[in-house]
DRENLODO-926008 format. One line per 5 residues: number of its first residue (from 1); their letters; for each residue x, y, z of C-alpha. Coordinates in pm, whole numbers, plus 50000, padded with zeros to 5 digits. Layout:
REM residues N
NUM = a = X/Y/Z ~ ...
This chain:
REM residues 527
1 = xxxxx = 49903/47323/52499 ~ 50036/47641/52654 ~ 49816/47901/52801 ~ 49948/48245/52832 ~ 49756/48591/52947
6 = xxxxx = 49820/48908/52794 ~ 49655/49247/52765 ~ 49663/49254/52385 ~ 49731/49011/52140 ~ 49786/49114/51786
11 = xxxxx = 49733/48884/51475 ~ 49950/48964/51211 ~ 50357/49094/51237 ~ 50297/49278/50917 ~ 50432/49695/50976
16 = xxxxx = 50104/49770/51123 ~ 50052/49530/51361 ~ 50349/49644/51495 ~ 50313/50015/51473 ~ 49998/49937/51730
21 = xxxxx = 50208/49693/51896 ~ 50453/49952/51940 ~ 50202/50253/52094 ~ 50048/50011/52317 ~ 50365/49863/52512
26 = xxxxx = 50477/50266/52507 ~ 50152/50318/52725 ~ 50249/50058/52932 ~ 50046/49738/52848 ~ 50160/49346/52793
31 = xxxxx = 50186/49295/52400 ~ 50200/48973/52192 ~ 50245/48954/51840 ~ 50194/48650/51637 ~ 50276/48620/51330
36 = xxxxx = 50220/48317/51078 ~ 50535/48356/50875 ~ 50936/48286/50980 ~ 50971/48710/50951 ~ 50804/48957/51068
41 = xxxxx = 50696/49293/50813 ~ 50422/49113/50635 ~ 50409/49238/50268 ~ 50695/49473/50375 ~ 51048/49184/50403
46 = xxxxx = 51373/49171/50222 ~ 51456/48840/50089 ~ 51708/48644/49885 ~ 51525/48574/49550 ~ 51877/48415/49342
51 = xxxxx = 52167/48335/49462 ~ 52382/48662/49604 ~ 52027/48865/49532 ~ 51808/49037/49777 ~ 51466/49261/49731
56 = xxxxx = 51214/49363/49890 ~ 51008/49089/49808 ~ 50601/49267/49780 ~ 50605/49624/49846 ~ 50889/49795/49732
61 = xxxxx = 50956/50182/49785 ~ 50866/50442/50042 ~ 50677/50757/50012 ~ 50388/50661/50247 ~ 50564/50576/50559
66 = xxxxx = 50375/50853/50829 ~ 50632/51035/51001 ~ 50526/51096/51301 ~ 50543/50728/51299 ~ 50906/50773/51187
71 = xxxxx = 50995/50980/51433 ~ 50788/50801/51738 ~ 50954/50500/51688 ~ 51265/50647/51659 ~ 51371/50453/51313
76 = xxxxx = 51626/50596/51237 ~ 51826/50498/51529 ~ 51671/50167/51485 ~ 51851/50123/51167 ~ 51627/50299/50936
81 = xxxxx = 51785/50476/50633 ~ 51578/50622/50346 ~ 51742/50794/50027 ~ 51596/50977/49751 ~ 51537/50891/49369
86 = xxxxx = 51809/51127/49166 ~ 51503/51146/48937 ~ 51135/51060/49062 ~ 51021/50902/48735 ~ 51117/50795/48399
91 = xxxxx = 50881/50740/48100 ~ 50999/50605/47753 ~ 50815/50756/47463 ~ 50789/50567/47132 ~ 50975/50692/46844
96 = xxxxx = 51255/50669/47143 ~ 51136/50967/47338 ~ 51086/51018/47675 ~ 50949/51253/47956 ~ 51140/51285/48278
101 = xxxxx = 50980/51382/48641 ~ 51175/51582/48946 ~ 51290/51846/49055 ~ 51385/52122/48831 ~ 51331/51859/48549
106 = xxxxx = 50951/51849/48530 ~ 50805/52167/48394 ~ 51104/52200/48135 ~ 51049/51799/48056 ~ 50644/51866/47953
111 = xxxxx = 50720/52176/47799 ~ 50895/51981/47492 ~ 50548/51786/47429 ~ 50324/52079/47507 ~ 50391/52461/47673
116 = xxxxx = 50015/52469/47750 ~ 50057/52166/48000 ~ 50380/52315/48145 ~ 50206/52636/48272 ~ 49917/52453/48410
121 = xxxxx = 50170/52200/48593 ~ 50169/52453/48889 ~ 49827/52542/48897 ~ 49749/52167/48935 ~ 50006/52069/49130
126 = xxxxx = 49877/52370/49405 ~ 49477/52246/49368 ~ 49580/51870/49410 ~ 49811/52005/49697 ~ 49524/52160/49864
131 = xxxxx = 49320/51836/49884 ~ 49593/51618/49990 ~ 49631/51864/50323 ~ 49244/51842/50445 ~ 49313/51460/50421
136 = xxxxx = 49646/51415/50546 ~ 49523/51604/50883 ~ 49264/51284/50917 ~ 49536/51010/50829 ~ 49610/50981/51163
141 = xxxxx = 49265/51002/51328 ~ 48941/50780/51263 ~ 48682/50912/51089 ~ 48353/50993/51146 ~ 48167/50673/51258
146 = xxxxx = 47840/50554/51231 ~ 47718/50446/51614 ~ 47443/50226/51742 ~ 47295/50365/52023 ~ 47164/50759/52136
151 = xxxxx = 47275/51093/52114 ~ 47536/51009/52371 ~ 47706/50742/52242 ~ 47699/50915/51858 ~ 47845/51258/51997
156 = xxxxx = 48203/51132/51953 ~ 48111/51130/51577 ~ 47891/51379/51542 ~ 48162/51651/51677 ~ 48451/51464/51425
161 = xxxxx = 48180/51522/51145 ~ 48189/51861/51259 ~ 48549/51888/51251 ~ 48581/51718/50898 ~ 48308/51972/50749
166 = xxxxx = 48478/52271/50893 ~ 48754/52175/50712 ~ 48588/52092/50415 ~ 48398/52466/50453 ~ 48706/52640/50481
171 = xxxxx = 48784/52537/50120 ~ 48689/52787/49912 ~ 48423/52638/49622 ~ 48693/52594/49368 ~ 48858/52357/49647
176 = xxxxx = 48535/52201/49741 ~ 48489/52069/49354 ~ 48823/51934/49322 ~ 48731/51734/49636 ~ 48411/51609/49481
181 = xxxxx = 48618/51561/49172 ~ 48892/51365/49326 ~ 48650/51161/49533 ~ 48435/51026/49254 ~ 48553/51092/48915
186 = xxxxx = 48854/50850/48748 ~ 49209/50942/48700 ~ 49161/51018/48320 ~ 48856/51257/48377 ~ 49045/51433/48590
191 = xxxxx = 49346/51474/48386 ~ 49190/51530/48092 ~ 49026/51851/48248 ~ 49395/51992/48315 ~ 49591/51869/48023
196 = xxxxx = 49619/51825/47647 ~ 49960/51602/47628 ~ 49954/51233/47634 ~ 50307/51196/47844 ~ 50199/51429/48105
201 = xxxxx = 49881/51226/48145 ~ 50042/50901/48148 ~ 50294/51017/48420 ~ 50035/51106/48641 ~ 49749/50847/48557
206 = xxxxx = 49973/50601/48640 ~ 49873/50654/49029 ~ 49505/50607/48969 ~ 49606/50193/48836 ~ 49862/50100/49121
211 = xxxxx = 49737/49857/49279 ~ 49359/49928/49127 ~ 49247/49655/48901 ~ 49096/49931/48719 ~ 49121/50135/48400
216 = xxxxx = 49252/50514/48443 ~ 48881/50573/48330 ~ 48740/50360/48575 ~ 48478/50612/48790 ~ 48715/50640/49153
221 = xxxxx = 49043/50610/49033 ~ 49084/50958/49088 ~ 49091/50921/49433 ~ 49401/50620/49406 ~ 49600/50866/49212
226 = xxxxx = 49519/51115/49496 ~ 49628/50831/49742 ~ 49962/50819/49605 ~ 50011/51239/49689 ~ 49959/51193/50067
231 = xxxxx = 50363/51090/50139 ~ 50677/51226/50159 ~ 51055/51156/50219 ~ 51292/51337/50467 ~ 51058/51594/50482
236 = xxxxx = 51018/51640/50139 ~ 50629/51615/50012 ~ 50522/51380/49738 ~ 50863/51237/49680 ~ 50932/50872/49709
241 = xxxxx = 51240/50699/49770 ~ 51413/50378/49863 ~ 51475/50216/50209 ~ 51840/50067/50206 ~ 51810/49719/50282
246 = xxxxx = 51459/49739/50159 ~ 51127/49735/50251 ~ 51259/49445/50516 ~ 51455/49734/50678 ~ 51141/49912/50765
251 = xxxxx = 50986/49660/50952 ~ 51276/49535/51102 ~ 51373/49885/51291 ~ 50981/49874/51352 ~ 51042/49547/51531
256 = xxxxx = 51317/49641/51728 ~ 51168/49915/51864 ~ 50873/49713/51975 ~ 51162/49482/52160 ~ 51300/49767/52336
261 = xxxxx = 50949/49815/52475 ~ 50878/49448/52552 ~ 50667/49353/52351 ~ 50644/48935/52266 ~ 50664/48887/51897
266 = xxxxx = 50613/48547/51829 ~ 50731/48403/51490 ~ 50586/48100/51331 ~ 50247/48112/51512 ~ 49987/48116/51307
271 = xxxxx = 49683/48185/51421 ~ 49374/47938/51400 ~ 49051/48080/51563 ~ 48999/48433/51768 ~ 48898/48294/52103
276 = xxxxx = 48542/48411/52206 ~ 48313/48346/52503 ~ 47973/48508/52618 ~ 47987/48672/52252 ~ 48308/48836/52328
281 = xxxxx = 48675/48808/52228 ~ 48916/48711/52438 ~ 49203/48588/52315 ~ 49342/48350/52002 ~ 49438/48010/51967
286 = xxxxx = 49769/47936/51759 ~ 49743/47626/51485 ~ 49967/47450/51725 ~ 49717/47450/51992 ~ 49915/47756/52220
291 = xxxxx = 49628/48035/52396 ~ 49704/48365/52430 ~ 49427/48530/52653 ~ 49397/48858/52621 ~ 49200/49203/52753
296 = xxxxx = 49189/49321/52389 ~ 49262/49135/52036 ~ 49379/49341/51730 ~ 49373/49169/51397 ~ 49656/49330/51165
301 = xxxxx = 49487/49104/50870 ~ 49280/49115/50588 ~ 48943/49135/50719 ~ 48813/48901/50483 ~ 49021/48666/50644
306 = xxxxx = 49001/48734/50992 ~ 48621/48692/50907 ~ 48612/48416/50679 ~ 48870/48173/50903 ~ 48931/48290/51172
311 = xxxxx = 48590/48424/51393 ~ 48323/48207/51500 ~ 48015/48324/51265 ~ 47806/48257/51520 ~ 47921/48589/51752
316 = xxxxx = 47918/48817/51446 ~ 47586/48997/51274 ~ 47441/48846/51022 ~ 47415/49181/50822 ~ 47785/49274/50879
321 = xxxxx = 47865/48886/50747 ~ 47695/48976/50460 ~ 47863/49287/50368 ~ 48228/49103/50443 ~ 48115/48859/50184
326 = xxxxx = 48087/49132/49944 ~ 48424/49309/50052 ~ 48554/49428/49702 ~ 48908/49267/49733 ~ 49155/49187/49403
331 = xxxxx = 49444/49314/49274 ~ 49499/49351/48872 ~ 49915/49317/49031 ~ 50168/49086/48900 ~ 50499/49103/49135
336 = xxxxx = 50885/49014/49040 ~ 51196/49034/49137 ~ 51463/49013/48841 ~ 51899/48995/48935 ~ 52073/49124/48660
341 = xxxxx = 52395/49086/48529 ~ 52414/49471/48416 ~ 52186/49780/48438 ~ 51918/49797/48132 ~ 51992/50032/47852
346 = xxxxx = 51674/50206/47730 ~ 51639/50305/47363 ~ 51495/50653/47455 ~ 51814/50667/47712 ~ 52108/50414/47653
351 = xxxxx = 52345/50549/47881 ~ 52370/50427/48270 ~ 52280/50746/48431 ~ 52028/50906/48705 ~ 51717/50802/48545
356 = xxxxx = 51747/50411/48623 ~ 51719/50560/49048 ~ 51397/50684/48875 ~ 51037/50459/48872 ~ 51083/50359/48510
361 = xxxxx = 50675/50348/48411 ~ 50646/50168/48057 ~ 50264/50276/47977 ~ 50320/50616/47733 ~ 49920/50688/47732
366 = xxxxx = 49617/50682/47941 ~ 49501/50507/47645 ~ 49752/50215/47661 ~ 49663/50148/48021 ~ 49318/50161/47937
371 = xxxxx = 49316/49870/47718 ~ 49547/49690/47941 ~ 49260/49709/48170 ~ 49041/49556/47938 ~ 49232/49291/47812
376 = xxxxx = 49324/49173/48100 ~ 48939/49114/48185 ~ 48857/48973/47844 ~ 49162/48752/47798 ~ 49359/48683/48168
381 = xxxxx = 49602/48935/48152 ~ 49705/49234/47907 ~ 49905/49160/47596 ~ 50068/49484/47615 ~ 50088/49513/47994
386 = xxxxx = 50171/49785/48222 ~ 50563/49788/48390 ~ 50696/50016/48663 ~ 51054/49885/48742 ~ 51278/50028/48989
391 = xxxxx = 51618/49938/48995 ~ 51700/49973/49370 ~ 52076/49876/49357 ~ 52144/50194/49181 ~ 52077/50385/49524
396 = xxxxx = 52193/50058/49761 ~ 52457/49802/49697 ~ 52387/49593/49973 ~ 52109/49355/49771 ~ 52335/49237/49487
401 = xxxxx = 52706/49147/49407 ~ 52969/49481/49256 ~ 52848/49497/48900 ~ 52535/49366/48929 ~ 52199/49459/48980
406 = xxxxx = 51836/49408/49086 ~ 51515/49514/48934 ~ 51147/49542/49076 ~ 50897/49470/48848 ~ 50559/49628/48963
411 = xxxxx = 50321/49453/48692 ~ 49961/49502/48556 ~ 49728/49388/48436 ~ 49637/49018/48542 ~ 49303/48912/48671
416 = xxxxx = 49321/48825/49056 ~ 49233/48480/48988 ~ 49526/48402/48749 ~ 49616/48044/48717 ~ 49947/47894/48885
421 = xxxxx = 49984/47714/48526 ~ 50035/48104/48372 ~ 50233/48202/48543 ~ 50547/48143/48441 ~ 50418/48298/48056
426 = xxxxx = 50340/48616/48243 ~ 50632/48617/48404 ~ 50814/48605/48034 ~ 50546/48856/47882 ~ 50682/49072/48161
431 = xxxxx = 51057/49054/48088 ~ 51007/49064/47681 ~ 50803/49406/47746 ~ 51092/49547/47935 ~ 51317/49433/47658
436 = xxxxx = 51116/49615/47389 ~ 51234/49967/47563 ~ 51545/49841/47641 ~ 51692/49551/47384 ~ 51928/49302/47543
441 = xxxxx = 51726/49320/47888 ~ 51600/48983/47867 ~ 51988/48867/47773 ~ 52049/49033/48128 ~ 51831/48856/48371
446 = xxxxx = 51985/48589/48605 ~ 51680/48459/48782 ~ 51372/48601/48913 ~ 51095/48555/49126 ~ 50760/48588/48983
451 = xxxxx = 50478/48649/49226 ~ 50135/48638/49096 ~ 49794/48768/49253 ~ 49718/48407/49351 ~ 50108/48411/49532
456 = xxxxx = 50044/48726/49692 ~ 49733/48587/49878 ~ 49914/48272/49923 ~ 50238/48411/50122 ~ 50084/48764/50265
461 = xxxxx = 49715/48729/50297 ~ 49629/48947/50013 ~ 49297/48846/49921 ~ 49286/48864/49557 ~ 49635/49008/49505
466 = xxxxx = 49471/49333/49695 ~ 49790/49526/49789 ~ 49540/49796/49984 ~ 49364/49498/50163 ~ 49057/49547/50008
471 = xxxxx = 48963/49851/49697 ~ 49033/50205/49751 ~ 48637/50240/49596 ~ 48426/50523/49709 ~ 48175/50273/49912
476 = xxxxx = 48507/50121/50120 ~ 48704/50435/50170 ~ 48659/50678/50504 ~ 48392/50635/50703 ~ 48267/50273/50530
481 = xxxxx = 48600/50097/50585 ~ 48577/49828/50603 ~ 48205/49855/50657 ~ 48002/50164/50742 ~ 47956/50172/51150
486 = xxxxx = 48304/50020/51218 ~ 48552/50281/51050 ~ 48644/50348/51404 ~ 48882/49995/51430 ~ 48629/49864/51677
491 = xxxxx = 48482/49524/51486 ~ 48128/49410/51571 ~ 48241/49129/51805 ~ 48300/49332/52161 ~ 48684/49339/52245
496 = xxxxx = 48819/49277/51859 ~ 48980/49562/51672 ~ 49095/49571/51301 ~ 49461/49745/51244 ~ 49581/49663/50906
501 = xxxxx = 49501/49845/50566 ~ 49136/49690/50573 ~ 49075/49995/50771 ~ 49098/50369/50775 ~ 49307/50514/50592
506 = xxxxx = 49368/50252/50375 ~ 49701/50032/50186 ~ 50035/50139/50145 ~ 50293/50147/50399 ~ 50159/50403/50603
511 = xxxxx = 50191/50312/50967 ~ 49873/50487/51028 ~ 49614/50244/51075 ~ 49819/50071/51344 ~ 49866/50396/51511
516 = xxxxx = 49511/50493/51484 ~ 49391/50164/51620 ~ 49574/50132/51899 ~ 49480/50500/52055 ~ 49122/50323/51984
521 = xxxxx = 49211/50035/52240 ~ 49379/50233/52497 ~ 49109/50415/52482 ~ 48861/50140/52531 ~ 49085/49928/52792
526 = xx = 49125/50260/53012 ~ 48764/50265/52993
């Protein structure tokens, strides 16, 4: 057994854990990373899937990525490299119609189902805009907090209240419904209040399901489709695009700017208790027996299981134990990875063109993702499920061989506790819905890799398939994630912090609950 002293160790390689990594060994402190896995990114790795095949194995496009993150790290010179879709989405119609998203495409595209819905499209896309900006100026800050203690200890929070309901107050009241709105309603509600056309619906209600084992009518799913807005690429706002060499190249310039700094990522250690004494943490202890003491320990995990496994019961409240056990975690997601002997050809669009760089979203109505939703909870999974595929080799030819191709299949709905025995009938549900839009897809594929909720846990620590590391649901957003009085990263055992998307602001590849948690600890350990 090795003993080693640190000021911080982090559980958890995944892109957050070593965003924080990164910000702390900038400011000078002695950072070690371990991570359970062979790689380090977490949910966010390239990998071979089939022979001569690569793709990003879990997550699998960028929008989210903060960039002052971006630019702090200094990715690009890392390696980093992220390109735009030619076209943001694609949506086959039936009847072999379809409705295409981008730039100078979108207005003209909606107009053909409905002019009405065209000249609202700016209207809406300004309102939704004006949201987005009052929370994408907290992203990068903790919210308000709920603190223990007197006036003197709370006036941290109370003057960020204050500063979050100025903001709010300089809304004007149109602005300060659509925030209500956004906040509470679900996806479809919304929608339906702007438009009369089922495409233009679809396109956007898709947004309010990622990830959300939940209905587009499902009360909050507003607020997952408003999720989705927050990014952009190269400076562009709400676009999305693709990193070349995938998601793995993300985390890997992540993790070599963390070596230039110094910090000690260790692979292969996983982690088997958070080391405590006099009620305090102080370190963890590695499944192989190895201690890494430490000032400060940051969990970059689901905190489900950093509560569950991993932290002695004894040192935590009993209320807060309760309210972990009742952590809303699970994912309606169904994940694969398809190599293809030649690109798809769609009946709505046979031709090889710009629309296959596009996310391809086969679900033409709110109404078809709606009862998706609730098959999938009656029955296991939907019948008619929804597909968003991205073909990433159209935009990067490193992950296949000349000629060929690979396809991410970003599947729903399944119940999070799917069985290993279905899933390989999923998996061919998946492909044969594909081939319905596009005959002769399911002559195409190669191999695959078919990655259900149960797989996701498995190999990332997903609880429940939970891509956001627990529901983007009104009670577990803000100021209550992961539980009210600890949005601020700072856990109820003294010295352990929470960094991963259990915590403010939430899943997606964002960067920004790393960043946010480590200004927390430097905080702390100057103090």
């Amino acid at each position: 057994m090795a003993v080693t002293h640190t000021d911080v160790v982090i559980l958890g390689g995944g892109h957050n854990g070593l965003v924080c990594a990164f910000y702390l060994a900038r400011a000078g402190l002695k950072v070690t990373v371990l991570e359970r896995r062979h790689v380090v990114g977490g949910a966010a790795v390239t990998e071979a899937f089939h022979p001569g095949f690569r793709n990003s194995t879990a997550s699998y496009t960028v929008s989210l990525l903060n960039p002052r993150v971006i630019a702090d790290m200094d990715l690009a010179r890392h390696g980093l490299k992220v390109v735009l879709r030619k076209v943001a989405n694609f949506l086959p119609l039936p009847g072999g119609d379809r409705l295409l998203a981008g730039d100078g495409l979108t207005r003209s595209e909606v107009a053909r189902f409905s002019q009405k819905d065209a000249d609202r499209l700016p209207e809406y896309e300004r309102r939704l805009e004006v949201v987005a900006d009052v929370l994408r100026d907290w992203i990068l800050r903790p919210p308000p907090n709920m603190s223990a203690g007197g006036w003197l200890q709370a006036l941290p929070d109370l003057l960020s209240a204050g500063a979050l309901g100025r903001q709010a107050a300089a809304l004007d009241v149109q602005g300060r419904r659509d925030l209500l709105d956004l906040f509470t309603k679900s996806a479809g509600d919304w929608l339906d209040g702007w438009f009369e056309s089922d495409p233009i619906k679809a396109l956007f209600g898709f947004d309010g399901v990622v990830g959300n084992y939940a209905g587009p009518y499902t009360p909050g799913s507003a607020y997952v489709l408003l999720h989705h807005v927050f990014g952009e690429v190269n400076g562009r706002r709400g676009a999305w695009g693709h990193a070349i060499g995938g998601m793995g190249a993300i985390t890997q310039a992540m993790a070599a700017a963390c070596a230039e700094r110094g910090v000690d990522v260790r692979l292969e250690a996983p982690v088997a208790e958070v080391l405590t004494e006099a009620g305090r943490a102080v370190g963890a202890v590695t499944e192989a027996g190895d201690v890494v003491r430490a000032r400060a320990v940051v969990s970059n995990l689901h905190p489900r299981l950093l509560f569950d496994s991993l932290v002695d019961p004894a040192t935590v409240p009993a209320d807060f134990r309760e309210r972990m056990t009742r952590y809303a975690s699970g994912s309606g997601t169904f994940r694969m990875n398809v190599a293809l002997s030649e690109l798809p050809r769609f009946t709505a669009m046979p031709e090889p063109g710009d629309h296959l760089t596009a996310g391809i979203i086969i679900a033409p109505s709110l109404d078809y993702m709606e009862r998706a939703h609730a098959s999938a909870r009656l029955d296991g999974w939907s019948r008619q499920p929804i597909v968003e595929m991205l073909i990433p080799s159209t935009l990067d030819d490193t992950l296949a061989p000349p000629g060929q191709h690979v396809a991410s299949l970003f599947c729903q709905h399944v119940t999070p506790d799917l069985s290993d025995d279905d899933r390989e009938s999923v998996a061919d549900l998946m492909i044969e819905t594909v081939d319905r839009w596009a005959p002769g897809f399911k002559a195409s594929v190669l191999g695959r890799l078919a990655l259900g909720p149960r797989d996701l846990e498995r190999r990332f620590g997903l609880v429940g398939g939970d891509i956001f590391h627990g529901r983007l649901t009104l009670d577990q957003l803000f100021s209550a994630r992961p539980v009210l009085g600890h949005a601020d990263h700072r856990m109820p055992v003294p010295g352990l912090y929470l960094c991963g998307s259990g915590a403010h602001p939430g899943g997606g590849v964002t960067g920004a609950p790393g960043h946010n948690a480590a200004k927390v600890v430097l905080k702390d350990l100057k103090a």
